[in-house]
C-alpha positions as CSV (number, residue, x, y, z in Angstrom):
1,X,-30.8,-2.8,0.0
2,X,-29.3,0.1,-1.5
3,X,-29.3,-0.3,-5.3
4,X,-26.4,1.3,-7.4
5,X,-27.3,2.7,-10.9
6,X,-23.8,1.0,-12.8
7,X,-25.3,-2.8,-12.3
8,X,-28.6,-4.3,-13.1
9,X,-31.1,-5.2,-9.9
10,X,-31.0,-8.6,-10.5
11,X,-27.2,-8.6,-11.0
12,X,-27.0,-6.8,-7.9
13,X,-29.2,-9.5,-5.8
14,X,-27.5,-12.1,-7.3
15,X,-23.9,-10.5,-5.3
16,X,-25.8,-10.1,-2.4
17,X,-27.0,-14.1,-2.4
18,X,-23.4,-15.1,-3.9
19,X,-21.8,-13.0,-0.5
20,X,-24.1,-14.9,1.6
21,X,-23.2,-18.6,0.0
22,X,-19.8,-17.8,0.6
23,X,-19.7,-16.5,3.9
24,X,-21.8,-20.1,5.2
25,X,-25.3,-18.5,5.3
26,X,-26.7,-20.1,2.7
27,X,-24.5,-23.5,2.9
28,X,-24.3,-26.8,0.1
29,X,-27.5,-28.2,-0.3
30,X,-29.9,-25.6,1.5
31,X,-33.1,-23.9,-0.1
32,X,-32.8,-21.1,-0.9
33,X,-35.6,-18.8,0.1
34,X,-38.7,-18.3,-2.1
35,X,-38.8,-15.8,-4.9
36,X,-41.7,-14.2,-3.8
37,X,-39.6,-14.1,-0.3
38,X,-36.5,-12.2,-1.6
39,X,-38.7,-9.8,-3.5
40,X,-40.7,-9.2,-0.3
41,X,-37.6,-8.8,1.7
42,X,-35.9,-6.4,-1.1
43,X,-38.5,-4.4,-2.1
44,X,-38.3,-5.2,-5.7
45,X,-40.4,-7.0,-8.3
46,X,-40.8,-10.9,-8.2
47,X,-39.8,-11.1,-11.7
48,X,-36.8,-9.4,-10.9
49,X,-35.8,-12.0,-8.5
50,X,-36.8,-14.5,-10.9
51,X,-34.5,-13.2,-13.4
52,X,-31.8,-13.3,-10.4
53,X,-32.6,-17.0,-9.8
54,X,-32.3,-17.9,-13.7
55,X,-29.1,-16.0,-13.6
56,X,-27.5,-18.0,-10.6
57,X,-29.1,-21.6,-11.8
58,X,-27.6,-20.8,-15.4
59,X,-24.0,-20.6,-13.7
60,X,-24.6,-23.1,-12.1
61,X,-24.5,-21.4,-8.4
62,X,-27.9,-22.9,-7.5
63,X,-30.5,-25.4,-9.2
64,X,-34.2,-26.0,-9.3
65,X,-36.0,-29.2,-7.5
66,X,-39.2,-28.9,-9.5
67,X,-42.3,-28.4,-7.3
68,X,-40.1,-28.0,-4.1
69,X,-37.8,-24.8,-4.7
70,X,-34.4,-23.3,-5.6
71,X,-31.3,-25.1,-3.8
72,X,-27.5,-24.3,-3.6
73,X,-25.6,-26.3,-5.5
74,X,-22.1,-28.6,-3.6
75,X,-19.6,-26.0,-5.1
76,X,-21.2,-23.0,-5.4
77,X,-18.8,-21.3,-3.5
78,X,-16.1,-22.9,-6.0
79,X,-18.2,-21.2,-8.6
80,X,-18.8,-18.1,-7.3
81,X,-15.3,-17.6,-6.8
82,X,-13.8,-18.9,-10.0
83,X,-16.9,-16.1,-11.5
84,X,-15.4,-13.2,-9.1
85,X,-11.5,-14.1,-10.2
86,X,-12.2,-14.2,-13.5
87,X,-14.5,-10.9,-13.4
88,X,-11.5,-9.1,-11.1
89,X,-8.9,-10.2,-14.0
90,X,-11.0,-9.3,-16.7
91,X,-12.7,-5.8,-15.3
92,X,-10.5,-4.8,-12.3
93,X,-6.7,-5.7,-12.9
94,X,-5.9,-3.6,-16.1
95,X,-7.3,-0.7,-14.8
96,X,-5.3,-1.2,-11.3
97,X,-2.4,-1.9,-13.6
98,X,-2.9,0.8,-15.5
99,X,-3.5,3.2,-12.5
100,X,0.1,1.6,-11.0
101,X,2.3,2.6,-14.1
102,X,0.7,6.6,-14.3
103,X,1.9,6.6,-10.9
104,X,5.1,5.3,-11.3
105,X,5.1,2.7,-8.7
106,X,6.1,-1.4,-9.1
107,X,4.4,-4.7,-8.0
108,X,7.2,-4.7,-5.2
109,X,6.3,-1.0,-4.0
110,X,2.8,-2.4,-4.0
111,X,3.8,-5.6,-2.2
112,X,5.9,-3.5,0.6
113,X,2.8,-1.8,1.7
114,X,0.6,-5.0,2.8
């Protein structure tokens, strides 16, 4: 995995996890693979991935069967993509918005090109 300098690791794993909940490879109710496995996989530190894991289980994306391992949770994909809509309306749109008013273009002019 290629690691970008804007986003933290951890923040960066936890994408890469989120992308594969959502697109089925990691479905409801499966374990997740071990920490020590993602950070063998990755190339990073464990603690890193432990800090990914924390992240994910604080938002309520996956949660912890003590003693057994990390598990997705039922609507995890529900959460990740209420997390990415609200991150794209937050970070994303006024720029784009911005960016479609210097260039003198509308929604419609926008909508025409789809």
């Amino acid at each position: 995995m290629d690691f970008k300098k804007q986003k933290p690791i951890y923040q960066q794993i936890a994408d890469t996890l989120c992308e594969r909940i959502v697109g089925g490879e990691l479905p409801a109710e499966e374990r997740m693979p071990s920490v020590r496995d993602v950070a063998i996989q990755l190339g990073v530190n464990p603690n890193t991935v432990m800090r990914t894991f924390e992240y994910l289980q604080q938002a309520e994306i996956i949660y912890n069967k003590r003693g057994v391992g990390y598990f997705v949770s039922p609507d995890a994909s529900d959460r990740i993509l209420a997390l990415h809509r609200k991150e794209f309306i937050e970070e994303e749109l006024p720029a784009f918005l911005q960016k479609i008013k210097l260039l003198g273009l509308t929604l419609d002019d926008i909508a025409k090109m789809q």
